[in-house]
C-alpha positions in Angstrom: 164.4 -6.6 61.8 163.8 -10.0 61.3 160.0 -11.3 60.4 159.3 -13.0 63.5 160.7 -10.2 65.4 158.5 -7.9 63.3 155.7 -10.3 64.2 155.9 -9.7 67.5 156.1 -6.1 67.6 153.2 -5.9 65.8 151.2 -9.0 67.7 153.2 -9.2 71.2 153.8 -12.4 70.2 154.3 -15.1 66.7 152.8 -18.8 66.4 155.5 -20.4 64.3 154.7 -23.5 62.0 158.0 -25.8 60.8 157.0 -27.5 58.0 159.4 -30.6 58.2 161.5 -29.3 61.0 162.8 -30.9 64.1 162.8 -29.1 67.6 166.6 -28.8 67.8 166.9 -26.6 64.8 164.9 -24.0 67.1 166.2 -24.9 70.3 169.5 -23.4 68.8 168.1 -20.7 67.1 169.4 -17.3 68.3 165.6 -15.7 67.8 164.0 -18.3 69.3 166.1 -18.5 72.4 164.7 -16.9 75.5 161.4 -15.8 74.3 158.6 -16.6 76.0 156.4 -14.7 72.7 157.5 -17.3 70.5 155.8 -20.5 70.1 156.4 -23.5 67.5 154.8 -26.4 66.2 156.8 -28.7 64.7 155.3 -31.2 61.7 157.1 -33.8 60.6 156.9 -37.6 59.2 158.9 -38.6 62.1 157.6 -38.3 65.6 159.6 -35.9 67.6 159.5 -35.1 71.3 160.6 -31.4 72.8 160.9 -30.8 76.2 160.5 -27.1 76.2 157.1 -26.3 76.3 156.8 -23.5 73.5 157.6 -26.1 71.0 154.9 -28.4 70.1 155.4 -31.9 67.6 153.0 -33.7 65.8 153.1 -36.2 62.7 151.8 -34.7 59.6 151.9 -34.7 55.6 152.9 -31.0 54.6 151.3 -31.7 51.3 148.1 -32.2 53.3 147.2 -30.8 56.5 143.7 -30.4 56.4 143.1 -30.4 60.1 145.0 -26.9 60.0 142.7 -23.7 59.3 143.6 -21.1 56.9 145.9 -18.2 58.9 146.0 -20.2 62.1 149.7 -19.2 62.6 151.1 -16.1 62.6 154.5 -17.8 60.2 155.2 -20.9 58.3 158.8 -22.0 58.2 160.6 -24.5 55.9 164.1 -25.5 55.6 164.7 -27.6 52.8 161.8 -29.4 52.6 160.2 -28.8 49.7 162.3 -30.5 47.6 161.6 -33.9 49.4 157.8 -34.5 49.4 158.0 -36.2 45.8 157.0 -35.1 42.4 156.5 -31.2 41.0 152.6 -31.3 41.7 153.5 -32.6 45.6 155.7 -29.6 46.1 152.7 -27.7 44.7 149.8 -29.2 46.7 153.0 -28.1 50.0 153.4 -24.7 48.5 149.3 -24.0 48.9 149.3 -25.6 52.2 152.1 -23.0 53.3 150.5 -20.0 51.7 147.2 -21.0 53.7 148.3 -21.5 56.9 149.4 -17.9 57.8 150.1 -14.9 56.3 153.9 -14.6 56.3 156.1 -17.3 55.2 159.9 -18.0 54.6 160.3 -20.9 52.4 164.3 -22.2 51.6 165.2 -24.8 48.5 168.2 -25.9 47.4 168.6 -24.6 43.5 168.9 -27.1 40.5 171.5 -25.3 39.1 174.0 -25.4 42.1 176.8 -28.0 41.2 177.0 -29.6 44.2 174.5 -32.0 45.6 173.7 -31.4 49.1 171.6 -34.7 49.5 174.2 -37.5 47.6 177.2 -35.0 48.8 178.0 -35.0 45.0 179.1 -32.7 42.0 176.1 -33.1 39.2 174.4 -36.0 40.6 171.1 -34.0 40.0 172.3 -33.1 36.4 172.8 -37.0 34.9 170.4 -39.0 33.2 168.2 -41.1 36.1 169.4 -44.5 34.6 172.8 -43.3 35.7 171.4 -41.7 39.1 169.9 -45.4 39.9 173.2 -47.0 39.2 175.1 -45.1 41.2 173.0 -45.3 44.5 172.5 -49.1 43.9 176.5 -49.6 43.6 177.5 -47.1 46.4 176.5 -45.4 49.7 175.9 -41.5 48.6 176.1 -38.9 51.0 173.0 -39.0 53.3 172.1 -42.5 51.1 173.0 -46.1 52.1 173.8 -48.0 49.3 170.4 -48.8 47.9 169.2 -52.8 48.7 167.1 -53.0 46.0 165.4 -51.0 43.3 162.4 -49.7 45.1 165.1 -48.2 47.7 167.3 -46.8 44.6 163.9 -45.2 43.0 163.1 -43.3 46.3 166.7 -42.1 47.0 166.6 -40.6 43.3 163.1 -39.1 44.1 163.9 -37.5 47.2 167.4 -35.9 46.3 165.7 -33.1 44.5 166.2 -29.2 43.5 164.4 -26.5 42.1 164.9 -24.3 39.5 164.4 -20.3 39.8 161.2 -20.5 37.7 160.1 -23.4 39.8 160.6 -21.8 42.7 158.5 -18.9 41.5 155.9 -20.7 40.2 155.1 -22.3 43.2 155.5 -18.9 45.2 153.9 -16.2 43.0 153.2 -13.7 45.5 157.1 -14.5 47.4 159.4 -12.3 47.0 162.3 -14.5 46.1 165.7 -14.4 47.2 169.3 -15.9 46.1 171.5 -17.4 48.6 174.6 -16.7 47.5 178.0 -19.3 48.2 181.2 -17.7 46.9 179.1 -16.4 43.9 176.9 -19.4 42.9 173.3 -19.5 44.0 173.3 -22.1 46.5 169.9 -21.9 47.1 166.4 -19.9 46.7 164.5 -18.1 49.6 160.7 -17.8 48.7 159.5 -14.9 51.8 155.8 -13.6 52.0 156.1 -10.5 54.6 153.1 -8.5 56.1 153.7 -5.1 55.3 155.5 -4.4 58.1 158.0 -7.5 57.8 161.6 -7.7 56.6 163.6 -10.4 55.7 164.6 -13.0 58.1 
């Protein structure tokens, strides 16, 4: 079973937070669809709207949500997120908010040591020296990146297209269980899951 639908066996129903989500990834999500149980608030930067009223949006930080108690969700999800609030001590000051705010937790990040670059759309962009990182997003559109307008705009596209490592990923998780995600034998990406004990994977 999956851990939300474990959630709601066990709690006839599962508060859902996305940590840097959108409403549209769960209006097209298979578990999500048609259950009345299953509620969502969405936290994001960006102001969303959802016209389906078990999904919720608000503006928030996920490396700060101090207006959120401790376990007032049943799950916190987060799909490649992590990897965009900024430096190593941001994605730790998100990881504590997400192991706060409820009990069980699926957390996805890209991996460092995947070759391609799923931000830039780029082999080894996240392997070269940052000098050469800047050059290239000042000089050319990259992937999800305009071509940079100035340096300010280059240092923030080199900030945000980030990965973690497996010990990163584990550091910031200690009591995850942490899972490859596996693309024709490379790890594509790490899964950082926190179940109750009667959750499975999702």
């Amino acid at each position: 079973m999956t851990l939300i639908d474990d959630i709601v066996v066990d709690r006839k129903s599962c508060r859902i937070v996305d940590l840097g989500g959108t409403p549209d990834y769960w209006r097209d999500f298979p578990a999500f669809q048609e259950r009345p149980e299953i509620t969502v608030l969405v936290i994001n930067l960006v102001q969303y709207t959802s016209d389906d009223t078990r999904i919720q949006c608000i503006v928030g930080d996920a490396t700060s949500l101090p207006d959120l108690a401790d376990n007032t969700f049943d799950l916190v999800h987060s799909n490649s997120v992590i990897e965009h609030v900024g430096t190593l001590e941001d994605m730790k000051r998100m990881a504590q908010e997400v192991r706060r705010l409820a009990p069980v937790y699926y957390v996805q990040a890209p991996n460092y040591w995947f070759p391609y670059e799923f931000h830039t759309c780029m082999i080894g962009f996240h392997w070269l020296p940052k000098v050469f990182r800047l050059f290239l997003v000042r000089r050319f559109s990259c992937g999800h990146y305009p071509r940079a307008r100035n340096a300010a705009e280059a240092q923030a596209y080199v900030a945000d297209a980030n990965s973690v490592t497996d010990r990163q990923i584990r550091t910031l998780f200690p009591d995850a269980e942490i899972k490859p995600e596996n693309f024709f034998g490379l790890t594509k990406s790490w899964m950082a899951i926190r179940r109750s004990s009667r959750s499975a994977s999702m």
